[in-house]
ZAMAR-830671 format. One record per residue: residue number from 1; residue in one letter; x, z, y of N, C-alpha, C, O, CB in turn. Coordinates in steps of 0.05 Angstrom, whole numbers, plus 5000, padded with zeros to 4 digits. Glycine has a CB too. Example, Ala and Ser with C-alpha at 12.3 -4.5 7.8 and 13.67 -1.06 7.14 Angstrom:
R   n res n.xx n.zz n.yy ca.xx ca.zz ca.yy c.xx c.zz c.yy o.xx o.zz o.yy cb.xx cb.zz cb.yy
R   1   A 5264 5156 4886  5246  5156  4910 5264 5156 4934 5285 5169 4934  5226  5181  4911
R   2   S 5257 5142 4955  5273  5143  4979 5258 5157 5001 5268 5161 5023  5282  5114  4988
END
This chain:
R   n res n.xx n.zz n.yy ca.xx ca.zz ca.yy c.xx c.zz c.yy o.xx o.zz o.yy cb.xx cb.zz cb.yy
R   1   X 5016 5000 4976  5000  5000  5000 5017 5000 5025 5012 4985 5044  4982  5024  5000
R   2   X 5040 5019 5026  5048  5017  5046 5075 4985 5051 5086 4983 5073  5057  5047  5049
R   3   X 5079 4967 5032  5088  4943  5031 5123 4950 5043 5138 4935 5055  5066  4923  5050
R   4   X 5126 4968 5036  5153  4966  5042 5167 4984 5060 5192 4987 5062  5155  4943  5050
R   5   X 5145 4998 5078  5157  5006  5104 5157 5037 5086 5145 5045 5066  5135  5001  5139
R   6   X 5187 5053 5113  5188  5082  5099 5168 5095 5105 5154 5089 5124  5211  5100  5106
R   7   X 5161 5120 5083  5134  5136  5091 5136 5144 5113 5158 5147 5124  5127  5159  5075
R   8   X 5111 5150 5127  5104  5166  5154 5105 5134 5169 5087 5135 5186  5133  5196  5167
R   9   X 5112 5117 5170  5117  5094  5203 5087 5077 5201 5084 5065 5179  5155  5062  5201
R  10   X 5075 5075 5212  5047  5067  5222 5060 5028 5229 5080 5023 5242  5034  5094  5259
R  11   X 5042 5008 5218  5038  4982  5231 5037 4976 5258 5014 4980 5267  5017  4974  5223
R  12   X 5053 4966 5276  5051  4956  5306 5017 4961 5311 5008 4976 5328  5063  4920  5309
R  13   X 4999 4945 5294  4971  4945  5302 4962 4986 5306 4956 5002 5324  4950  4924  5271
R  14   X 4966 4984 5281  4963  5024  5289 4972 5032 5310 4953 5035 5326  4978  5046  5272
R  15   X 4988 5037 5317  5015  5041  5340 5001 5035 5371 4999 5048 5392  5045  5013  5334
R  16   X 4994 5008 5361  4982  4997  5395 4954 5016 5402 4951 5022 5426  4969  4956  5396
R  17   X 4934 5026 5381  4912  5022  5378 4914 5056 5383 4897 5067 5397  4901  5004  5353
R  18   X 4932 5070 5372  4937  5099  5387 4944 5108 5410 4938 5128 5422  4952  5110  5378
R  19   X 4959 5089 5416  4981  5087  5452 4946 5085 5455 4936 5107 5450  5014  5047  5468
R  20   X 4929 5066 5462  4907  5051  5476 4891 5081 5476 4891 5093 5497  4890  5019  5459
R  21   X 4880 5091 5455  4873  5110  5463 4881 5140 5473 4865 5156 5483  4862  5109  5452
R  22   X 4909 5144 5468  4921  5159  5486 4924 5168 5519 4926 5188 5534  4935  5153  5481
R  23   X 4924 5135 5517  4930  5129  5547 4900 5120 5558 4898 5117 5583  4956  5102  5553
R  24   X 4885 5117 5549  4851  5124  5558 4838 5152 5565 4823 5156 5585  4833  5117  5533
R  25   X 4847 5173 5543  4842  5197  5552 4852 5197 5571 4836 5196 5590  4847  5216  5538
R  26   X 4882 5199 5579  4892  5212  5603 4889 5204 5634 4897 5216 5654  4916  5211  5598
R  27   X 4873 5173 5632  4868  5169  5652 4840 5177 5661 4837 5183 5685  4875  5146  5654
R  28   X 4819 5178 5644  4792  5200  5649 4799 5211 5663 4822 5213 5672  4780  5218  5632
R  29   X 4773 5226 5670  4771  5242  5688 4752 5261 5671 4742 5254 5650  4762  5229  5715
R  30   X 4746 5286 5681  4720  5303  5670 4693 5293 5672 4678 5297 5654  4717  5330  5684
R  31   X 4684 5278 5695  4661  5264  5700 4658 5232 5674 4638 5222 5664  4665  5255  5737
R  32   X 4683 5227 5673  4683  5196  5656 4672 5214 5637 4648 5207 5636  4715  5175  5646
R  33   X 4676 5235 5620  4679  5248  5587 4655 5255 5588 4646 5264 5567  4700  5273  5577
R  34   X 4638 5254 5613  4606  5274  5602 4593 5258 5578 4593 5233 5577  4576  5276  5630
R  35   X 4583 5272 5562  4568  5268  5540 4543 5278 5547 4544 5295 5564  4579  5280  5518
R  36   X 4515 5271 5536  4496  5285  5543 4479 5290 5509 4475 5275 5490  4480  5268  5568
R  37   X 4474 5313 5513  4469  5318  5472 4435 5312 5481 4423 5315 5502  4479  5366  5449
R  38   X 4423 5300 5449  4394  5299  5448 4377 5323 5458 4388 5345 5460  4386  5295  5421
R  39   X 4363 5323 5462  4349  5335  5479 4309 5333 5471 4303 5312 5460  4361  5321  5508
R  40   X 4292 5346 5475  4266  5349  5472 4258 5364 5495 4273 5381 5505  4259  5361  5448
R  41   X 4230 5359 5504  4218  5377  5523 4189 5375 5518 4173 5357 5523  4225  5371  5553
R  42   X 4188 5389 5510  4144  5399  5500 4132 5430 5516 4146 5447 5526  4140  5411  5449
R  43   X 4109 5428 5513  4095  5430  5524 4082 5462 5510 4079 5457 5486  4082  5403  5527
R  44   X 4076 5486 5513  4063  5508  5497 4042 5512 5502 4033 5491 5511  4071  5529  5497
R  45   X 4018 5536 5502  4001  5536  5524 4014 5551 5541 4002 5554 5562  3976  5545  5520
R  46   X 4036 5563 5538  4043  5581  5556 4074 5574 5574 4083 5584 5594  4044  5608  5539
R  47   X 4085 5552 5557  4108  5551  5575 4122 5521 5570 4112 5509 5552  4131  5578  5569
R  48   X 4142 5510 5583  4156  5486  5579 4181 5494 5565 4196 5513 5570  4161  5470  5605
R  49   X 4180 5472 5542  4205  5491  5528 4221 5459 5519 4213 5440 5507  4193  5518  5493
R  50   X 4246 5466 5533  4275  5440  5527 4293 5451 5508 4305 5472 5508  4299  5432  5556
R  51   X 4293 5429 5491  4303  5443  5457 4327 5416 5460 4322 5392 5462  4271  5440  5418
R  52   X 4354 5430 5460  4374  5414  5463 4396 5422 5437 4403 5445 5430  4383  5418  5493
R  53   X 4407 5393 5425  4418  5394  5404 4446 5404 5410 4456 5396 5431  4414  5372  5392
R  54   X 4457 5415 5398  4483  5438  5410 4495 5440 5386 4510 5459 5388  4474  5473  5423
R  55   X 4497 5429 5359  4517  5441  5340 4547 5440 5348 4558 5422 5360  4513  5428  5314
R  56   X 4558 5464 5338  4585  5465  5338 4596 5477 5365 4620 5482 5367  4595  5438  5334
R  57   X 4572 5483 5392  4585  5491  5412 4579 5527 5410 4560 5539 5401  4574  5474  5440
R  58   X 4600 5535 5420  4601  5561  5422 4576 5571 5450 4578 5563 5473  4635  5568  5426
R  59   X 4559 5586 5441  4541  5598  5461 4553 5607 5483 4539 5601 5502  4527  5619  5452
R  60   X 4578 5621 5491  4588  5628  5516 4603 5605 5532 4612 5606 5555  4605  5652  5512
R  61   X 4603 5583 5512  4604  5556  5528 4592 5551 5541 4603 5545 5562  4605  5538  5521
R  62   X 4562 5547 5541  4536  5532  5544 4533 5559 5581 4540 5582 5584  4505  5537  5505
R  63   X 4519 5537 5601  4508  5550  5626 4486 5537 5622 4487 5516 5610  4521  5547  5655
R  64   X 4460 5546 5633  4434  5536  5643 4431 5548 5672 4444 5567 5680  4408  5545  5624
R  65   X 4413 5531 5688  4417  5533  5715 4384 5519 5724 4372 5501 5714  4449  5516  5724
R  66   X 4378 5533 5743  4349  5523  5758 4362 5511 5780 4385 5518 5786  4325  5547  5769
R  67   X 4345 5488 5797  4348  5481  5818 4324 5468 5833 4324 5444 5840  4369  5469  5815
R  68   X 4308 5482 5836  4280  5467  5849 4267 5456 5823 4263 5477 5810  4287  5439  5873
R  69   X 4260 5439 5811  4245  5419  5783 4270 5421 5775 4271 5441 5761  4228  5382  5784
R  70   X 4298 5408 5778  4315  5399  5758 4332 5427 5744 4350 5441 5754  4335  5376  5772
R  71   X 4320 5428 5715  4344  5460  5707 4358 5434 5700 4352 5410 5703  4338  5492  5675
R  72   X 4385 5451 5688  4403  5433  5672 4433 5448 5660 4450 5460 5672  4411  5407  5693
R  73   X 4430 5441 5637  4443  5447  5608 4473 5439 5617 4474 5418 5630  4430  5426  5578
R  74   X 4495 5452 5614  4520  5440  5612 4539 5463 5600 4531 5486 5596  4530  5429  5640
R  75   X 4567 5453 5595  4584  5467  5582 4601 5447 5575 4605 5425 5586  4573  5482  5561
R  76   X 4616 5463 5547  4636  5444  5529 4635 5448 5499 4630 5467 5484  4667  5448  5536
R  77   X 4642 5425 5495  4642  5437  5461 4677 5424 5459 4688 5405 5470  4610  5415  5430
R  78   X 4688 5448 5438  4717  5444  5437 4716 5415 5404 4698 5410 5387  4738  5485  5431
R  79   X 4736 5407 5407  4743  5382  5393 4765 5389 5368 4756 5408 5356  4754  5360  5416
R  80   X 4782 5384 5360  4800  5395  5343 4821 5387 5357 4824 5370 5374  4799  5388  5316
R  81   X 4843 5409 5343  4874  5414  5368 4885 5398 5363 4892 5393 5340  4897  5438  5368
R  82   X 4894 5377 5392  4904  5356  5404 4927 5344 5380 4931 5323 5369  4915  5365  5434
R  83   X 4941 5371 5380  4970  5375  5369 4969 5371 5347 4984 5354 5338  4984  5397  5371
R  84   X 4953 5382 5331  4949  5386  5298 4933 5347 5291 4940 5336 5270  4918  5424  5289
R  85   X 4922 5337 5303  4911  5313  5298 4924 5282 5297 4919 5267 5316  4895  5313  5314
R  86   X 4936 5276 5281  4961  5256  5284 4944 5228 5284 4953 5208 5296  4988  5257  5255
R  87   X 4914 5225 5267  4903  5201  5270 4878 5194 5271 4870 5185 5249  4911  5190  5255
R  88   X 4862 5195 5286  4840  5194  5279 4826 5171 5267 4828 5150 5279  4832  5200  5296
R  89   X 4806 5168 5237  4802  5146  5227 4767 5140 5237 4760 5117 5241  4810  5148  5195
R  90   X 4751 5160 5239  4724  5151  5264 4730 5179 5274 4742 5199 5268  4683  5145  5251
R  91   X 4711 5168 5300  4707  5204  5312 4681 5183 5333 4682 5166 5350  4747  5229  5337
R  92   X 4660 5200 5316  4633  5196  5326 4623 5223 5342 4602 5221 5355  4613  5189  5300
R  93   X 4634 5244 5343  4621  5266  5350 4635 5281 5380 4653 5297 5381  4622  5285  5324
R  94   X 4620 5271 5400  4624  5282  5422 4638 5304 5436 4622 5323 5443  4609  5283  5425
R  95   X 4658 5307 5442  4672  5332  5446 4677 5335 5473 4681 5315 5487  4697  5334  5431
R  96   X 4679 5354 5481  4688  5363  5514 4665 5371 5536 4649 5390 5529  4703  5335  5530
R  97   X 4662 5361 5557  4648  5369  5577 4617 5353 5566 4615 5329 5558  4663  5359  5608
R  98   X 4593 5376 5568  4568  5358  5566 4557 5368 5592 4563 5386 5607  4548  5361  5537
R  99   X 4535 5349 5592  4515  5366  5613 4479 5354 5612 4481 5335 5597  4530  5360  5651
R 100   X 4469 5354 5615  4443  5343  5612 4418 5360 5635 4410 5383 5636  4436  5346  5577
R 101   X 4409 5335 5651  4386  5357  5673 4365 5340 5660 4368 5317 5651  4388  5357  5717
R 102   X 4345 5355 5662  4317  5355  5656 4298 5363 5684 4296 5388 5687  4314  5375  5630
R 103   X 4282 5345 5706  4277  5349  5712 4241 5350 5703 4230 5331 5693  4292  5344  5724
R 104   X 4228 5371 5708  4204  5382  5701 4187 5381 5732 4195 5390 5754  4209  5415  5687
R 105   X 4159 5366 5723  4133  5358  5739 4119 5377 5735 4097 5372 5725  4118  5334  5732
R 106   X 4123 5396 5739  4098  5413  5735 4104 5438 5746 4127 5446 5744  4089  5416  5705
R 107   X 4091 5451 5756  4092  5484  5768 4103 5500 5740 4095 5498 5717  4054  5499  5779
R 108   X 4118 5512 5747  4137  5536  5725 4151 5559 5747 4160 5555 5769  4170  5517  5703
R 109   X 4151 5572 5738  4172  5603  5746 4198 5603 5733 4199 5614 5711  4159  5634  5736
R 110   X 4217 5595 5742  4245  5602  5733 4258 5622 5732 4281 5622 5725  4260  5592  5741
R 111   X 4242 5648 5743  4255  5674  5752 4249 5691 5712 4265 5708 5704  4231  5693  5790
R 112   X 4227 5684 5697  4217  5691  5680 4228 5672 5649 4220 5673 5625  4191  5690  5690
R 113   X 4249 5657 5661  4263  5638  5641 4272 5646 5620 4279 5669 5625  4282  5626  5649
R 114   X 4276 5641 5603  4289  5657  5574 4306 5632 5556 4293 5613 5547  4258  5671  5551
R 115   X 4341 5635 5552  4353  5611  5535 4359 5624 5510 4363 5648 5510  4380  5596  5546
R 116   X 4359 5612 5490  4364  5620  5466 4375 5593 5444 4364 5572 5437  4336  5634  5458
R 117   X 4409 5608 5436  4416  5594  5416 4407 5596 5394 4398 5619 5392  4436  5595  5413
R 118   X 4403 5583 5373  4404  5588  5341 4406 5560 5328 4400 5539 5339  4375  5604  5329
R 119   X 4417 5562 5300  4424  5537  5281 4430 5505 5295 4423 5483 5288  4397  5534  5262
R 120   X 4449 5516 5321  4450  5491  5330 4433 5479 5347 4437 5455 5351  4449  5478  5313
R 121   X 4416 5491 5359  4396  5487  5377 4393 5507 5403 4390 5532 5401  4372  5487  5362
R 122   X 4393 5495 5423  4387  5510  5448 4365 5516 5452 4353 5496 5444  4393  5500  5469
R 123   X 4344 5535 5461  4316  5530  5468 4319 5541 5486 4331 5562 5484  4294  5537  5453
R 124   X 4308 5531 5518  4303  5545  5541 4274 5541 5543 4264 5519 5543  4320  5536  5565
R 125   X 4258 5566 5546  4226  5559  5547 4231 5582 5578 4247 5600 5583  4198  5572  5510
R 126   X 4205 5568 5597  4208  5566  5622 4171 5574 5629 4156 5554 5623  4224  5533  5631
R 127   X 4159 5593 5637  4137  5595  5634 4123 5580 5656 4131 5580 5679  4131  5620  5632
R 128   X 4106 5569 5649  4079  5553  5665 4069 5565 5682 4063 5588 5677  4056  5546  5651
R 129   X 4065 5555 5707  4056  5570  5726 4033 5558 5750 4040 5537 5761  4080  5578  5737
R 130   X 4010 5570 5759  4000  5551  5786 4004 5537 5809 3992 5520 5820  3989  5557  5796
R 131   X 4027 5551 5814  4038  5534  5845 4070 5531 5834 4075 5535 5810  4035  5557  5883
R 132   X 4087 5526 5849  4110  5508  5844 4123 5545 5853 4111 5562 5865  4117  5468  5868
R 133   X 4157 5545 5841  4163  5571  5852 4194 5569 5856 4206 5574 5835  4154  5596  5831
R 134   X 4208 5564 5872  4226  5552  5880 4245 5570 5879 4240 5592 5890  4223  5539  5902
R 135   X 4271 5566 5864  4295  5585  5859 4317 5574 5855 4318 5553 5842  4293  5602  5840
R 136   X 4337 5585 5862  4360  5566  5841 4371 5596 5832 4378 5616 5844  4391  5540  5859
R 137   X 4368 5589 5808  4379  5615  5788 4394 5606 5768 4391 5582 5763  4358  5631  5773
R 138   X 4411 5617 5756  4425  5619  5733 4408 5634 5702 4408 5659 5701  4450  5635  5744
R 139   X 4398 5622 5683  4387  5630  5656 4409 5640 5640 4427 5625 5632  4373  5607  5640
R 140   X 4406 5673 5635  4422  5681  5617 4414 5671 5582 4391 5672 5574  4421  5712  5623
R 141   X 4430 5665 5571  4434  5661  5540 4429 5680 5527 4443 5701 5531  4457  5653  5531
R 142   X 4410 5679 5510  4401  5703  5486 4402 5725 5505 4416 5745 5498  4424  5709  5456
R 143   X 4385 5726 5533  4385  5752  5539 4354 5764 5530 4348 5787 5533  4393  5755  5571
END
């Protein structure tokens, strides 16, 4: 398989195709890397609840945040160490900075917000309310 060459030395095509993405990361920026994870938003009788897909991120990663209608989900999810990773053969799974806003049409209270991790899932349920109630707050996690 390897046709000759000594163990460990990678094909020019490999070689180029690592430099390329090497030198892609480093020219990003944090804004280029946002990822935005799936996401749901339904309806209770009692509250609006955004069920965001989160496996693998650590909960004290994750911020939620009000801002008038738009809350919005962000954080990081860590990737595997830079150093320890000599090749990658796919990498489908999003790593680094995410963020995702959801803005919400409808009267809610954000002061009464509640986030909660489990099995990989975020749930922020946000109670329904008659008139619109304007805050910018920060949603504590599993409080």
């Amino acid at each position: 398989m390897n046709q000759g060459k000594p163990p460990g030395e990678r094909n020019p095509f490999q070689q180029c195709l690592s430099d390329f993405y090497r030198m892609r990361r480093a020219l990003r920026g944090r804004r280029g890397d946002v990822w935005h994870p799936s996401t749901d938003v339904y309806e209770t009788d009692e509250h609006i609840v955004i069920k965001a897909s989160l496996p693998g991120v650590e909960p004290a990663h994750i911020k939620v945040d009000c801002n008038g209608e738009v809350i919005t989900i962000c954080g990081v999810r860590q990737g595997p160490d830079r150093q320890a990773v000599r090749t990658y053969h796919q990498m489908e799974i999003p790593n680094g900075y995410f963020e995702r806003r959801v803005a919400i049409h409808r009267p809610f209270d954000p002061r009464e917000a509640r986030a909660e991790y489990r099995e990989g899932f975020l749930y922020v349920r946000v109670p329904k309310a008659q008139e619109p109630v304007r805050y910018v707050i920060s949603i504590r996690l599993n409080a």
